[in-house]
FIPA-470841 format. One record per residue: residue in three letters; x, y, z of N, C-alpha, C, CB in turn. Coordinates in steps of 0.02 Angstrom, whole numbers, padded with zeros to 5 digits, always signed. Glycine has a CB too. Example, Ala and Ser with C-alpha at 12.3 -4.5 7.8 and 13.67 -1.06 7.14 Angstrom:
REM FIPA-470841
ALA+00660-00284+00390+00615-00225+00390+00660-00165+00390+00565-00224+00452 SER+00642-00112+00354+00684-00053+00357+00645+00002+00394+00704-00030+00286 
***
This chain:
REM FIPA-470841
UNK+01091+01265-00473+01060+01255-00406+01054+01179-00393+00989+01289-00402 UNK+01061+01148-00335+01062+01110-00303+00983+01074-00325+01081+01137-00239 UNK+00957+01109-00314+00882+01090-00307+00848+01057-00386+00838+01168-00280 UNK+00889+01087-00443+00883+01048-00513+00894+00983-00525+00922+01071-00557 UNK+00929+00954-00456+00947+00872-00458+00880+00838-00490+00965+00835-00371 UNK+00841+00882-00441+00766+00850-00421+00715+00861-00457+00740+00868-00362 UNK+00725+00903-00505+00660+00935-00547+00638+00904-00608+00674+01006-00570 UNK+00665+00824-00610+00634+00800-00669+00678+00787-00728+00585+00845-00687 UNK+00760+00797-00677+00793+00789-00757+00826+00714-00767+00863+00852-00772 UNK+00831+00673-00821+00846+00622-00835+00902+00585-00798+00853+00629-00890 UNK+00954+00624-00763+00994+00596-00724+00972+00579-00638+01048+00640-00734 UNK+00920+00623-00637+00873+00617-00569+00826+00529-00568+00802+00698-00575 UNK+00802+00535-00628+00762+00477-00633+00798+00421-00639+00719+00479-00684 UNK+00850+00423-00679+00900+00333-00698+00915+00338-00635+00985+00318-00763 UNK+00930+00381-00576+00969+00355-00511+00908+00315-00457+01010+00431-00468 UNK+00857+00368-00472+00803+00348-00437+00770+00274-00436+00760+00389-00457 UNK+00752+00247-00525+00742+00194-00539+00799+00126-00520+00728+00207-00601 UNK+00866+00159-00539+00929+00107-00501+00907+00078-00452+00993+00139-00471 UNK+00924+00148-00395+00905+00129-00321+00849+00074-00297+00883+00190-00291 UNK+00769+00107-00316+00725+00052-00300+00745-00026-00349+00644+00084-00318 UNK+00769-00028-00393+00777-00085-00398+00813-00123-00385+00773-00094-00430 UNK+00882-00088-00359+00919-00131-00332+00903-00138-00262+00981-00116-00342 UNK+00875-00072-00207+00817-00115-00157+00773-00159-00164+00779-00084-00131 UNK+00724-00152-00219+00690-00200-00230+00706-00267-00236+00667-00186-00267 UNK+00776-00290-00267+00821-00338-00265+00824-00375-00196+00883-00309-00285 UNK+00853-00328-00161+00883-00352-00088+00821-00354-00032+00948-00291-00058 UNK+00768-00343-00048+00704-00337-00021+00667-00435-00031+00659-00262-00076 UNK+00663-00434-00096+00638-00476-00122+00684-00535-00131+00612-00451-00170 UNK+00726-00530-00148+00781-00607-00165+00843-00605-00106+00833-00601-00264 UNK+00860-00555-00057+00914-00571-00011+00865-00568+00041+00984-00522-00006 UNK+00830-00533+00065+00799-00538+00139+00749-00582+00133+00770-00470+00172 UNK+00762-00634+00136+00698-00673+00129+00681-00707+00177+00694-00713+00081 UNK+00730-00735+00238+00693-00780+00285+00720-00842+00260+00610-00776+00284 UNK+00722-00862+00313+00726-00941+00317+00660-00985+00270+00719-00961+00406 UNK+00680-01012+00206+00627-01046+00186+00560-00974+00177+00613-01116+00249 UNK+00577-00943+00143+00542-00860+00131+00500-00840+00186+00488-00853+00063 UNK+00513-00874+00259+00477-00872+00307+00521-00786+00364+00479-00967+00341 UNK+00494-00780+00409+00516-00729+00449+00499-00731+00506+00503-00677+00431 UNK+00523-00715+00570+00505-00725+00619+00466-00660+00638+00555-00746+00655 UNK+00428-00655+00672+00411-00592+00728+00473-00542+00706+00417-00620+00828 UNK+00521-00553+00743+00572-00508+00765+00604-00503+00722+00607-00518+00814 UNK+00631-00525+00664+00661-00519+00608+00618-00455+00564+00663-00593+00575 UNK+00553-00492+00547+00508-00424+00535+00493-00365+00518+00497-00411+00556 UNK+00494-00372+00604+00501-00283+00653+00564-00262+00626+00510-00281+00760 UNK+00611-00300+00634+00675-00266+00607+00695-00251+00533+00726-00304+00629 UNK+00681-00279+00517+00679-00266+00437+00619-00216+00419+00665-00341+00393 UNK+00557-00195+00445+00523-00166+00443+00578-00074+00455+00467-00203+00490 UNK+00590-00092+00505+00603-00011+00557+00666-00016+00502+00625-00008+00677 UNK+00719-00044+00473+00767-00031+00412+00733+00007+00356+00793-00100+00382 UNK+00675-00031+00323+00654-00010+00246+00632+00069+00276+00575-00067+00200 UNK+00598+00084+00352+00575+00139+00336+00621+00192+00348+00520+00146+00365 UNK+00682+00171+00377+00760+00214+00393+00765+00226+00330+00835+00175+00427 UNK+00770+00178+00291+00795+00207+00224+00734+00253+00179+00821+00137+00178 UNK+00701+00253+00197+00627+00300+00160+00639+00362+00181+00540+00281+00187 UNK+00672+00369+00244+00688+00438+00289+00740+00470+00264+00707+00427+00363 UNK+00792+00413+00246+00854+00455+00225+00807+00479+00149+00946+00401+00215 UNK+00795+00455+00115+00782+00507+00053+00744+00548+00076+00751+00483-00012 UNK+00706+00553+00111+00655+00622+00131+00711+00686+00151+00594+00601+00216 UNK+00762+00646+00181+00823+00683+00198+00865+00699+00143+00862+00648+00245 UNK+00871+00667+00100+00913+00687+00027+00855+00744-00011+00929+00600-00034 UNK+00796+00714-00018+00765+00779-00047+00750+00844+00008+00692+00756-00083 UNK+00748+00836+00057+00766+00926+00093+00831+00947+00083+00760+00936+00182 UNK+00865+00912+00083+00961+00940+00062+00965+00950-00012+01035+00869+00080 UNK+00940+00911-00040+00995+00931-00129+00899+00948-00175+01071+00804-00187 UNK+00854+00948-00139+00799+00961-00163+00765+01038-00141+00761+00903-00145 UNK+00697+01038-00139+00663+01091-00117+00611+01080-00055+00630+01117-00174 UNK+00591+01123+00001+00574+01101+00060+00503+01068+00038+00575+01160+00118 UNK+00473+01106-00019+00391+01076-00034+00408+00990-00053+00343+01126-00120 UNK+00476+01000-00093+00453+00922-00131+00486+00876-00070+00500+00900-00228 UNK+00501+00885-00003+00523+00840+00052+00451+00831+00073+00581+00873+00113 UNK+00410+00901+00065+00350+00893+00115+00293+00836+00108+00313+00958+00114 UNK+00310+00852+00033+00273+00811+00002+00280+00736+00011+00280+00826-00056 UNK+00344+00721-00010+00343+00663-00007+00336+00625+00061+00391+00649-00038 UNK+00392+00668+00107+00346+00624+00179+00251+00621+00171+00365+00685+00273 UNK+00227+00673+00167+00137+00650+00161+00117+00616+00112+00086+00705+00153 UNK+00154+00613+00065+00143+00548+00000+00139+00471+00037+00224+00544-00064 UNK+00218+00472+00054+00240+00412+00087+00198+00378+00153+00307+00429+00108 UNK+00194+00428+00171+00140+00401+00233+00057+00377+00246+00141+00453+00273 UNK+00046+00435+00176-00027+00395+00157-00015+00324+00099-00086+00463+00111 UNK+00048+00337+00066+00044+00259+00032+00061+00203+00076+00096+00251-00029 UNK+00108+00204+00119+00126+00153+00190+00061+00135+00209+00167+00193+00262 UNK+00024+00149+00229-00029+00156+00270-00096+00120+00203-00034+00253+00302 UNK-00102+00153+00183-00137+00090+00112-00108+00039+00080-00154+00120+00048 UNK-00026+00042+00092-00003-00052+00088-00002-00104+00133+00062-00066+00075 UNK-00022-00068+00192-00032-00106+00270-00112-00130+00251-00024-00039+00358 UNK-00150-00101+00229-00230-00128+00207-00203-00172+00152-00297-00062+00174 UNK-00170-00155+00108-00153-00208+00059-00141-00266+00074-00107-00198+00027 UNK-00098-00285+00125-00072-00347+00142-00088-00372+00187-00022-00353+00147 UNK-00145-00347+00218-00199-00380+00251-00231-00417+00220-00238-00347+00275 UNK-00254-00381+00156-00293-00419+00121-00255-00465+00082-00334-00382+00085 UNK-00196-00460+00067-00166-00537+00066-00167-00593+00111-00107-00535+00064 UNK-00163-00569+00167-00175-00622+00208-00248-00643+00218-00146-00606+00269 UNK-00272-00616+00197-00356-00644+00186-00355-00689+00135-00414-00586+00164 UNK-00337-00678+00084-00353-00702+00013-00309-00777+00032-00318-00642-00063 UNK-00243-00774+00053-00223-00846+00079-00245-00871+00125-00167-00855+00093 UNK-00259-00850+00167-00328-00899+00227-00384-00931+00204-00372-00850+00281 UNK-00408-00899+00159-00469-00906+00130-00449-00979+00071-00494-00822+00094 UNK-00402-00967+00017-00406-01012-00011-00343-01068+00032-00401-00989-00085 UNK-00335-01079+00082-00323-01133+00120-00237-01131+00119-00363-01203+00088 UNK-00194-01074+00081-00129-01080+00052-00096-01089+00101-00104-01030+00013 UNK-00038-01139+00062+00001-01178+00144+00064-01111+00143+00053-01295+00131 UNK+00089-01119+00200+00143-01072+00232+00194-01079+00192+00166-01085+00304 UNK+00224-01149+00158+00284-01122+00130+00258-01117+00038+00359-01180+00151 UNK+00212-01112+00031+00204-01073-00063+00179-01004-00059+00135-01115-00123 UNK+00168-00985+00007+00127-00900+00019+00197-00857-00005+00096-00874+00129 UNK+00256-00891+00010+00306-00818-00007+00309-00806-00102+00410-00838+00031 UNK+00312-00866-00122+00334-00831-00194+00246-00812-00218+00388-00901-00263 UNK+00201-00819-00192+00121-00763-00230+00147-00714-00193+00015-00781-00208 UNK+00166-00706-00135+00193-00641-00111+00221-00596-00161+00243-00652-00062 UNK+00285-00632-00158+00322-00600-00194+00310-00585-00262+00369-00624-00187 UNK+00262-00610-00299+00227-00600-00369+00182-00524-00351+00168-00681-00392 UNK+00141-00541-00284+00093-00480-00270+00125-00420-00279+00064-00478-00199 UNK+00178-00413-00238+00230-00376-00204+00243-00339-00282+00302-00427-00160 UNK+00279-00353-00333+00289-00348-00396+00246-00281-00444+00271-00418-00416 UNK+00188-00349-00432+00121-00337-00494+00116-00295-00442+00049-00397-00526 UNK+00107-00264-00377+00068-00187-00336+00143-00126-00359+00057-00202-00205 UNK+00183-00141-00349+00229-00087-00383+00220-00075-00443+00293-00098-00380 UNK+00222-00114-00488+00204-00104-00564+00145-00074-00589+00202-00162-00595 UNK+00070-00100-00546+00026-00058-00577+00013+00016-00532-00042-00101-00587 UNK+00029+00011-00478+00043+00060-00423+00073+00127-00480+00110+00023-00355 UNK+00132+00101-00499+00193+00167-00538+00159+00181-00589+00278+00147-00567 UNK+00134+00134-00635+00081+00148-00688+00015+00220-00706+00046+00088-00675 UNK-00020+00174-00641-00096+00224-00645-00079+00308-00605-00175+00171-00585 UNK-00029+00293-00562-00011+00365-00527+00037+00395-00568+00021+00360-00451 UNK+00037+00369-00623+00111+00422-00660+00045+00458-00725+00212+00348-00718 UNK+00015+00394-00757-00038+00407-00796-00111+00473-00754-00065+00318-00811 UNK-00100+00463-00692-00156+00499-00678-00122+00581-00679-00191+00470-00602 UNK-00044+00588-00650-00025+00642-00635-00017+00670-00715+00036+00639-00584 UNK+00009+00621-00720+00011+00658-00836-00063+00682-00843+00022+00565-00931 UNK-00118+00637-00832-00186+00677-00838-00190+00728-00825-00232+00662-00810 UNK-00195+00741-00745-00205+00814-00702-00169+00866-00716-00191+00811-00633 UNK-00098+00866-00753-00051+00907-00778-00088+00947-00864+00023+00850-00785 UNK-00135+00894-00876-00145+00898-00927-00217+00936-00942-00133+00840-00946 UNK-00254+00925-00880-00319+00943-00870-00335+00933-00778-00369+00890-00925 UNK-00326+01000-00753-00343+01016-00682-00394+01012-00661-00332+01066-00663 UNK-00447+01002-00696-00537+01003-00675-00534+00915-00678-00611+01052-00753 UNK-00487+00868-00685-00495+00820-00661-00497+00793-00590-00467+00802-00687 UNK-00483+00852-00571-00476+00853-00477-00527+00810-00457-00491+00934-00432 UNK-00582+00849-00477-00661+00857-00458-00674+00769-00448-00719+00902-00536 UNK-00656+00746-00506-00687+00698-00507-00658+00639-00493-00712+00696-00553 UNK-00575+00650-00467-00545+00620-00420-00557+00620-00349-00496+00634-00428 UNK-00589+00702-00339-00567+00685-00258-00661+00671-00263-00518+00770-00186 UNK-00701+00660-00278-00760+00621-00260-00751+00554-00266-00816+00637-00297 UNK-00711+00519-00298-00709+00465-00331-00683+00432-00242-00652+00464-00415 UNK-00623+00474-00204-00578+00450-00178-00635+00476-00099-00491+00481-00203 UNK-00674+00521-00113-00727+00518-00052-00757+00456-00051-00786+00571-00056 UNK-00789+00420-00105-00837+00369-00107-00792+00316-00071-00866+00350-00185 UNK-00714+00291-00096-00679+00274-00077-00686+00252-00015-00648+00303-00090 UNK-00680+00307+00014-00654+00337+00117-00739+00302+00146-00646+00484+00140 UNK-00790+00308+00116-00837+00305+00133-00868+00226+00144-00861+00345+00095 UNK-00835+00196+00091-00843+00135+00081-00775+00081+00141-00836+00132-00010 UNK-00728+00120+00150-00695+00099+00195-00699+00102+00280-00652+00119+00174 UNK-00743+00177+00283-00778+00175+00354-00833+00111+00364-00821+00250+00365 UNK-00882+00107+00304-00913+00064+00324-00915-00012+00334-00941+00078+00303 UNK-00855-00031+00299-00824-00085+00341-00739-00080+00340-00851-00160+00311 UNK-00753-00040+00434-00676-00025+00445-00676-00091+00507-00651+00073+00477 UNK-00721-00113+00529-00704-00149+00564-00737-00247+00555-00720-00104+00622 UNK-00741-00240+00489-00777-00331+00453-00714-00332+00410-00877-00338+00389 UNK-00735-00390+00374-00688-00423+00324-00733-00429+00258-00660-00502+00351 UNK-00803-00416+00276-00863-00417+00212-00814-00400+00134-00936-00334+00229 UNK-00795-00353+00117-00776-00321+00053-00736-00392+00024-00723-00240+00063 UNK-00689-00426+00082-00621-00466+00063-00651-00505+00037-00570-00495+00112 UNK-00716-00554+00088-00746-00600+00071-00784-00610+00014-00770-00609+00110 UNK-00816-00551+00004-00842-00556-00080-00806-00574-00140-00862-00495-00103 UNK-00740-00526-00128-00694-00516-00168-00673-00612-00198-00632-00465-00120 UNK-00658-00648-00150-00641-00724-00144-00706-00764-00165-00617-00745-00063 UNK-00765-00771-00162-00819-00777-00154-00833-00780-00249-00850-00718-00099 UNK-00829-00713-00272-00812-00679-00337-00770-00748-00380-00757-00599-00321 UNK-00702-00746-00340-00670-00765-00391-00675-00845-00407-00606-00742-00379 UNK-00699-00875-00350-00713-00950-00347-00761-00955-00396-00739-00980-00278 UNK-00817-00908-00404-00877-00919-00417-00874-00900-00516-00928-00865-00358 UNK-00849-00875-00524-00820-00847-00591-00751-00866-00635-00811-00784-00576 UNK-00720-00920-00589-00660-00957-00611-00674-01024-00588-00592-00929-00583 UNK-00654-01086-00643-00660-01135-00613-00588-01163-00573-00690-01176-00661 UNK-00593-01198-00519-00521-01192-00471-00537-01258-00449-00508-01125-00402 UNK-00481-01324-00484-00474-01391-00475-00467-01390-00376-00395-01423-00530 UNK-00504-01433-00363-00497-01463-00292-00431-01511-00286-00566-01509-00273 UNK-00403-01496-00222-00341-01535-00198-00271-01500-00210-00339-01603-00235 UNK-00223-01513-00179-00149-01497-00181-00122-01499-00231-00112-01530-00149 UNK-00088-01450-00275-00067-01459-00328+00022-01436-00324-00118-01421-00376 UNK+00042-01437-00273+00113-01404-00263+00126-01357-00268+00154-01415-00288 UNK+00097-01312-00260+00103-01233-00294+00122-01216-00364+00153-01196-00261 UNK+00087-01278-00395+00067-01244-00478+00018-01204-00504+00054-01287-00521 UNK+00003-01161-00522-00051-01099-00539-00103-01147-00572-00020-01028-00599 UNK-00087-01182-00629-00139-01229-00669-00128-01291-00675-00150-01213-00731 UNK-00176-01338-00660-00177-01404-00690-00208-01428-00727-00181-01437-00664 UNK-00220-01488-00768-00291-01507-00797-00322-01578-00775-00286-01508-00877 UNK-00361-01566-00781-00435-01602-00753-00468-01630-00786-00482-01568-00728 UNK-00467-01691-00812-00519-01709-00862-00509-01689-00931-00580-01681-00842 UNK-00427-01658-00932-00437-01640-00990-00450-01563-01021-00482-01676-01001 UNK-00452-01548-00970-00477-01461-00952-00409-01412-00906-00564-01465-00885 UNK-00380-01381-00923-00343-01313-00890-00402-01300-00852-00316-01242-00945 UNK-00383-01291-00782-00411-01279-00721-00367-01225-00686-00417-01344-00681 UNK-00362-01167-00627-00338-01147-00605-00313-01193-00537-00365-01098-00610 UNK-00253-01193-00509-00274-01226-00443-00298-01183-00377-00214-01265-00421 UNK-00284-01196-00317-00299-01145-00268-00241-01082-00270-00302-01182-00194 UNK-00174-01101-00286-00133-01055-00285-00144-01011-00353-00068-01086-00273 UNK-00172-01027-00391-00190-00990-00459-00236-00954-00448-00209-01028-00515 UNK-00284-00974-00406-00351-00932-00406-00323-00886-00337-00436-00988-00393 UNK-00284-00911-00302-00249-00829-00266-00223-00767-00284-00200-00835-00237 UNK-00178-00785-00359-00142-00759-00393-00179-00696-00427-00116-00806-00431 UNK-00230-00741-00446-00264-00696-00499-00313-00646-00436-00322-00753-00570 UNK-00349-00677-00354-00361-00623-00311-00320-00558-00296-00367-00651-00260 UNK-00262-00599-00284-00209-00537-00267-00211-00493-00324-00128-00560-00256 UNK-00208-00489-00390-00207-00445-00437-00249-00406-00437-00205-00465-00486 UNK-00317-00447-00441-00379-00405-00431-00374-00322-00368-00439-00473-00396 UNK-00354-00370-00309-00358-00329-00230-00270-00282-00271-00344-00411-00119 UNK-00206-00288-00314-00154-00218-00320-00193-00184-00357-00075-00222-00357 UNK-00256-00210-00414-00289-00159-00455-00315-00111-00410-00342-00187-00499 UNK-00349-00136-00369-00397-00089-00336-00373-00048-00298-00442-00116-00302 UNK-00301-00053-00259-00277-00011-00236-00238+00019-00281-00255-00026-00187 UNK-00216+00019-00326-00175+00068-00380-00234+00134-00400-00150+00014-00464 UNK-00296+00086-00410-00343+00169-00410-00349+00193-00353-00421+00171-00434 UNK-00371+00185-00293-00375+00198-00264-00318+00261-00224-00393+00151-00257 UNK-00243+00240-00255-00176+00265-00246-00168+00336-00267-00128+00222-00282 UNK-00203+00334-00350-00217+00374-00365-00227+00450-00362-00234+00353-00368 UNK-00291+00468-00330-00306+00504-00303-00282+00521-00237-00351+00495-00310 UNK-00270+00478-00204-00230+00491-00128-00158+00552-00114-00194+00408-00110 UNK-00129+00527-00177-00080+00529-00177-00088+00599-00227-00048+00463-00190 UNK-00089+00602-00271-00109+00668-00304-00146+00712-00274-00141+00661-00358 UNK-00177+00715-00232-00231+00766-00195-00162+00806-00172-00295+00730-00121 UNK-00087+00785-00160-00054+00795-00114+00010+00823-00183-00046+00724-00054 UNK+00030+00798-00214+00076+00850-00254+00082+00796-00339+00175+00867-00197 UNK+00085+00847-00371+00065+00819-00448+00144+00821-00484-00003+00882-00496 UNK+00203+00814-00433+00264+00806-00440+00276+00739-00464+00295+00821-00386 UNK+00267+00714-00514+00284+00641-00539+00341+00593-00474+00331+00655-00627 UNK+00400+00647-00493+00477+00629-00466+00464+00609-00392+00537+00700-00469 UNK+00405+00645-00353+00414+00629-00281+00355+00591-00288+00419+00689-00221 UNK+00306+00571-00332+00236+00520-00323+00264+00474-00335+00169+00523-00364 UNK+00317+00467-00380+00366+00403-00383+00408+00380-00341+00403+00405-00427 UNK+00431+00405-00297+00489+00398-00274+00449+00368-00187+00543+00480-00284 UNK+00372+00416-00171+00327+00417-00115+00323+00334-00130+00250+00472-00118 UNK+00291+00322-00192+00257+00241-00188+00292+00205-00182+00224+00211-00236 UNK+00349+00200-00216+00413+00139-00218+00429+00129-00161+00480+00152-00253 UNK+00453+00181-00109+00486+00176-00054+00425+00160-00003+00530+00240-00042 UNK+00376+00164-00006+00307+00126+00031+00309+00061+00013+00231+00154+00008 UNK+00309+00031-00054+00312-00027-00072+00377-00058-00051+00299-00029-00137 UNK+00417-00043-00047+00477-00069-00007+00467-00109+00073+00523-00002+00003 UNK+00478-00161+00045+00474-00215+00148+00396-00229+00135+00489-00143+00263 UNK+00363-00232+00076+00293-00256+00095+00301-00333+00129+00241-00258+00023 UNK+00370-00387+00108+00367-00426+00142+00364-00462+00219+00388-00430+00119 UNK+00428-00417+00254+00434-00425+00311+00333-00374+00338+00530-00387+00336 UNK+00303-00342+00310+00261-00304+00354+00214-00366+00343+00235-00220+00333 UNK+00197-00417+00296+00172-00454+00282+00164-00496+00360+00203-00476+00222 UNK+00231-00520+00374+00236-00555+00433+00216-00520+00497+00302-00577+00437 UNK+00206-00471+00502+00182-00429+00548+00125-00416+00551+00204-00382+00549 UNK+00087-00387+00495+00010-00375+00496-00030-00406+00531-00017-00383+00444 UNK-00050-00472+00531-00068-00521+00581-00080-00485+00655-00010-00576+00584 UNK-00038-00462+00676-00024-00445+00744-00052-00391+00753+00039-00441+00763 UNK-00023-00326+00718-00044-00283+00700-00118-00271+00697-00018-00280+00656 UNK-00145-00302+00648-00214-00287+00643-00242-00285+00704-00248-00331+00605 UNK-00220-00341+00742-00269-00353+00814-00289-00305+00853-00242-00391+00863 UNK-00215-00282+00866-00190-00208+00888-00231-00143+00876-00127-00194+00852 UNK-00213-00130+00810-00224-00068+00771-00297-00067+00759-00183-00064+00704 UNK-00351-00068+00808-00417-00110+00781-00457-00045+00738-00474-00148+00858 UNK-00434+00025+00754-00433+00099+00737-00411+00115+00658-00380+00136+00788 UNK-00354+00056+00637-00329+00059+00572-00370+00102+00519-00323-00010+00551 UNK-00436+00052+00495-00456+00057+00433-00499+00137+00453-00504-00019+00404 UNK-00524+00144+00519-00560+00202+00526-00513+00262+00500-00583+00210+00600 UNK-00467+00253+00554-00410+00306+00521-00405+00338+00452-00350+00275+00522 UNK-00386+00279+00397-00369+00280+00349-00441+00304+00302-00334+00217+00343 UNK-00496+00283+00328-00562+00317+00297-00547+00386+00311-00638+00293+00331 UNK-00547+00404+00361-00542+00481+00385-00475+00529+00338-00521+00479+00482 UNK-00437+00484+00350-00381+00495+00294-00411+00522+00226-00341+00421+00279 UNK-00443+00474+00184-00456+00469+00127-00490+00528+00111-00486+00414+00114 UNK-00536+00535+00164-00603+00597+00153-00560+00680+00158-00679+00588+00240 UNK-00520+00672+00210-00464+00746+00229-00438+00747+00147-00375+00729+00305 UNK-00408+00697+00120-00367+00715+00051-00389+00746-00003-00346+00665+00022 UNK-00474+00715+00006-00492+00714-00035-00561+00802-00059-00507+00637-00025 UNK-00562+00801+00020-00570+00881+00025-00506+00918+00023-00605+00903+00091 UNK-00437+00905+00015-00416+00951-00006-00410+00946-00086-00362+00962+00030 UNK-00404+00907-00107-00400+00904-00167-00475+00950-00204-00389+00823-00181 UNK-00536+00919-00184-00561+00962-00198-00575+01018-00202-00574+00954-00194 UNK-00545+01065-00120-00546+01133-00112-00478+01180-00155-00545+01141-00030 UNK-00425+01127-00176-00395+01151-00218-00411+01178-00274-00367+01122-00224 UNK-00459+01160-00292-00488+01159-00382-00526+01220-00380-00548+01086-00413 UNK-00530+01244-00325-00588+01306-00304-00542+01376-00272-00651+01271-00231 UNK-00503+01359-00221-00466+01405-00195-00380+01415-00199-00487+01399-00136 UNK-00358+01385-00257-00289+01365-00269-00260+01326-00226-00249+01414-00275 UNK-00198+01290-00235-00138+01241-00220-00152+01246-00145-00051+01265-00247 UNK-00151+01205-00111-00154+01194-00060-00060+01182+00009-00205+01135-00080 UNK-00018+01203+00002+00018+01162+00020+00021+01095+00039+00033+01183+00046 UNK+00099+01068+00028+00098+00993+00077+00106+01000+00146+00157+00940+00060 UNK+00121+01059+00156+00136+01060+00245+00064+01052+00278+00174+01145+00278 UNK+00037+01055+00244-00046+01040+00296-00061+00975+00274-00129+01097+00277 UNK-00031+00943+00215-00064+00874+00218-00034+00825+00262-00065+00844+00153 UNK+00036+00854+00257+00073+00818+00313+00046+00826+00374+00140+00837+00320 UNK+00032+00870+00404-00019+00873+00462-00064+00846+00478-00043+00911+00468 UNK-00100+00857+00436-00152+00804+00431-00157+00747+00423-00179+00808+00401 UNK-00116+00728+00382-00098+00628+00390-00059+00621+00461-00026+00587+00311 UNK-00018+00638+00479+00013+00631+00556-00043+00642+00620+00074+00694+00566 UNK-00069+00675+00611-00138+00688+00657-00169+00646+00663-00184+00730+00641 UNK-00225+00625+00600-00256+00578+00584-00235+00494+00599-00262+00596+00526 UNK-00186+00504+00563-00147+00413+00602-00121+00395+00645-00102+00378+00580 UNK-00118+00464+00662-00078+00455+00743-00130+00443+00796-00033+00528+00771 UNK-00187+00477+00769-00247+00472+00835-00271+00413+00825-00314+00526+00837 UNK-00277+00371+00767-00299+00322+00763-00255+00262+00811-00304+00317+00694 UNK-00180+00278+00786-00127+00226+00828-00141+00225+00881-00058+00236+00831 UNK-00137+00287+00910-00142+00299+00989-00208+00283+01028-00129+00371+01002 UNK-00259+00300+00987-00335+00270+01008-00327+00182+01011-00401+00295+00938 UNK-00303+00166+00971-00312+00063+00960-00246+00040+00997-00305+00021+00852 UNK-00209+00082+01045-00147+00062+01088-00187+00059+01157-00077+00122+01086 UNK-00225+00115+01155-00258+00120+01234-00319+00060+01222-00298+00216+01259 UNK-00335+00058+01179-00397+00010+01180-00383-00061+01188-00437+00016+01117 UNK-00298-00080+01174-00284-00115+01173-00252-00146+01228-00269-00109+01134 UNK-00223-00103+01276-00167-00099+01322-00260-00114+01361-00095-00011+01332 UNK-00310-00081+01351-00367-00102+01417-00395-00161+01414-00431-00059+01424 UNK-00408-00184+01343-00409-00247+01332-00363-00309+01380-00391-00244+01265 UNK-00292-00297+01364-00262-00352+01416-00264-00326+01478-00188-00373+01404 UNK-00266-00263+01486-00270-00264+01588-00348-00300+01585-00273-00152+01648 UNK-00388-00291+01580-00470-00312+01581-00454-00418+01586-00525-00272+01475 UNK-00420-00435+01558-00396-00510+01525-00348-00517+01584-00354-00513+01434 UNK-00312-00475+01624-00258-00502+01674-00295-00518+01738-00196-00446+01690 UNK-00344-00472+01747-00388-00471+01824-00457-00486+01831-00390-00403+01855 UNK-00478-00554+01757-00527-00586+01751-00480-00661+01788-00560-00580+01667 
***
């Protein structure tokens, strides 16, 4: 059968791992921008590519796969997309904040970019080996991933969480004052110091940790298929650069974002829990539910937005 491509066997995975890395390649070292920079419109376009290509595999696994593990992974993919768009927001916080000039932001990028795939594939492969291993871990995922949702409604619309986060690391690392060229460390007196781009480095790690747990549970509430939780994250993590250059804009826009994505969190995370009680839940309802949910959010922060500038044209 056709559908054995997909079920976990060793020739499924070496193609799988190929692929993202040789996207990951052409993501990271060929599309880079002028001076690792990007325009607006370059972006968008490179954006609407990485997610063509996320589609065609959703399209390879309904053809040579099974309809659950397509279902899945579109609702995988879409709740991980959607928590790397918060991710790289908060990159762009963490470089505002410590003052980072425009042309050393691409290679911490591209370090971020990295270290969030790596511990991303990590804790969601380790968690699904758990849950495979012991199913009453549900429980204490999908509360874990309520508290989560809860903590993200309440600041869906501040920057409070980011600012601590930076606040934290200044305050607990010592970080030499002045320009250092985008060297991570210098010394001072005689002393290894971090510089500002060092003490970003080590923020950004902090902010892929926290979303790799967070990934976790999201993503497992929804199918405990390794092959498609792998295949969901990578291809989300794909173009975090060009979305990088976009977010900015975006955010302004999308002012509905983080609410969304709370509401998100809490839906997953009651199913996950009602799973543990009333059996497997399908993915065809999570997919529903993430499309619902982010869609009302999009469409709510388009109108709010579109009234915003008429309100700004006929002042």
């Amino acid at each position: 059968m056709l559908e054995d491509l997909f079920s976990g066997t060793t020739g499924a995975w070496v193609g799988l791992v190929i692929a993202i890395a040789v996207l990951l390649f052409i993501d990271l070292a060929v599309l880079r921008g002028r001076g690792g920079q990007m325009t607006t419109r370059q972006a968008a376009i490179t954006s609407v590519v990485w997610v063509a290509i996320s589609l065609v595999f959703a399209g390879v696994l309904f053809t040579l796969g099974t309809r659950e593990q397509g279902e899945a992974y579109l609702a995988g993919y879409i709740v991980e997309k959607s928590l790397s768009l918060d991710n790289v927001f908060v990159f762009l916080i963490v470089f505002g904040a410590f003052a980072i000039p425009e042309i050393q932001r691409a290679r911490l990028l591209t370090y971020g970019i990295v270290l969030a795939l790596v511990l991303r594939l990590l804790f969601i492969l380790a968690g699904a080996a758990a849950l495979n291993e012991a199913s009453w871990l549900s429980i204490p995922f999908g509360l874990f991933l309520l508290w989560t949702g809860w903590k993200l409604w309440q600041d869906r619309h501040g920057e409070g969480s980011e600012e601590k986060l930076v606040e934290g690391v200044r305050e607990r690392l010592r970080v030499a004052d002045g320009d250092f060229g985008g060297r991570l460390t210098t010394k001072v007196g005689g002393k290894r110091m971090l510089t500002a781009a060092g003490a970003t480095l080590v923020a950004i790690a902090i902010v892929d940790i926290i979303f790799a747990v967070d990934s976790v549970p999201a993503i497992l509430a929804i199918t405990t298929d390794t092959y498609v939780v792998f295949a969901a994250n990578a291809f989300a993590l794909l173009g975090l650069r060009p979305l990088f250059f976009l977010v900015a804009d975006l955010v302004e826009r999308l002012y509905y974002l983080k609410a969304a994505l709370a509401i998100l969190l809490v839906f997953i995370a009651g199913k996950m829990l009602l799973s543990e009680f009333i059996g497997k839940i399908g993915p065809v309802y999570s997919l529903s539910g993430v499309l619902l949910i982010l869609g009302t959010g999009v469409i709510a922060s388009l109108v709010r937005d579109r009234r915003l500038r008429a309100a700004k044209t006929t002042v």
